[in-house]
C-alpha atoms as one frame of an Amber mdcrd trajectory, in Angstrom:
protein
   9.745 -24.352 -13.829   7.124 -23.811 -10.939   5.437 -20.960 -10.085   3.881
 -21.456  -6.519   0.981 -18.580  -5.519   0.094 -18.216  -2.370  -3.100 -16.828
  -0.978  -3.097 -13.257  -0.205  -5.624 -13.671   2.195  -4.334 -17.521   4.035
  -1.369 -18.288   2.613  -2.578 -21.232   1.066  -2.340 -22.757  -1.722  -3.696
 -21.480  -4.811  -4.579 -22.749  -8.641  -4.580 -20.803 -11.691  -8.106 -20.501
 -13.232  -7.326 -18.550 -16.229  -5.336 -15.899 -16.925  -4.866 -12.610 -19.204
  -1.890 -11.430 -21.511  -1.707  -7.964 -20.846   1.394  -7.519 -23.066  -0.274
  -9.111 -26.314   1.459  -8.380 -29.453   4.706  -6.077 -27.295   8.380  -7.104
 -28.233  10.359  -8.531 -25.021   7.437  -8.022 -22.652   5.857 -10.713 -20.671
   2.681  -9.537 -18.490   0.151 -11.500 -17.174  -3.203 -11.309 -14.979  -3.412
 -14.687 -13.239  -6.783 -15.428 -11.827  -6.452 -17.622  -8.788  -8.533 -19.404
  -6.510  -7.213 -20.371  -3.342  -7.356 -24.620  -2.612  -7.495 -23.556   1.455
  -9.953 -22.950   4.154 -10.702 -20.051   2.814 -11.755 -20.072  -0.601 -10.717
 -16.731  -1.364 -10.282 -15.392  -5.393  -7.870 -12.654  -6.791  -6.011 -11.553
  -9.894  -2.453 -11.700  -9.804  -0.384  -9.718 -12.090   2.805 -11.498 -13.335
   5.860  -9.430 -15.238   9.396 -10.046 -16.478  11.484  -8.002 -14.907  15.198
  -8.361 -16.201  17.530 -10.917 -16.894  19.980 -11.736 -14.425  22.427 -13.643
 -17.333  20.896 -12.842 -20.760  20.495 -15.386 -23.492  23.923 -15.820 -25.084
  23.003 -14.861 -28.750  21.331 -11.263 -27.307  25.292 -10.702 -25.218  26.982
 -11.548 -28.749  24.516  -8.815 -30.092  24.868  -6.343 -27.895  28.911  -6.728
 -28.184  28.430  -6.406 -31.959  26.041  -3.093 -31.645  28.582  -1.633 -28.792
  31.526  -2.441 -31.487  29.804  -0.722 -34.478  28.984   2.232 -32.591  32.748
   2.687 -31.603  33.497   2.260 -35.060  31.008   5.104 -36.264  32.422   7.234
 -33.738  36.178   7.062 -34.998  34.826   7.716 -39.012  32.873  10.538 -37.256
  35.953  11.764 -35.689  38.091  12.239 -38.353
């Protein structure tokens, strides 16, 4: 996969210079400050922050997972109930 930045300023092209893990050592969470410089006439630099958002079709393991928790928990209910 390719992530493309474009220059806030131009709309140019951009490279990644270095970047920052903002999320360092945080379960499921994926953010990033992306220092760019931009490759066009301008020659502008800026941070970029990067995040995960949400999955649009989760990993299949974490849906078998989730079915499994949502089944136990219907389970617990019915011993509760009676």
């Amino acid at each position: 996969m390719t992530v493309r930045i474009a220059c806030p300023h131009c709309k140019g092209k951009t490279r990644v210079t270095n970047s920052n893990d903002l999320s360092d050592g945080l379960k499921d969470v994926f953010v990033k400050d992306l220092y760019v410089q931009c490759l066009g006439k301008c020659g502008a630099r800026s941070v970029v922050t990067m995040y995960f958002k949400h999955y649009v079709h989760p990993p299949e393991q974490d849906v078998v997972a989730m079915a499994r928790e949502v089944l136990r928990q219907q389970e617990q209910l019915k011993i509760n109930e009676v």
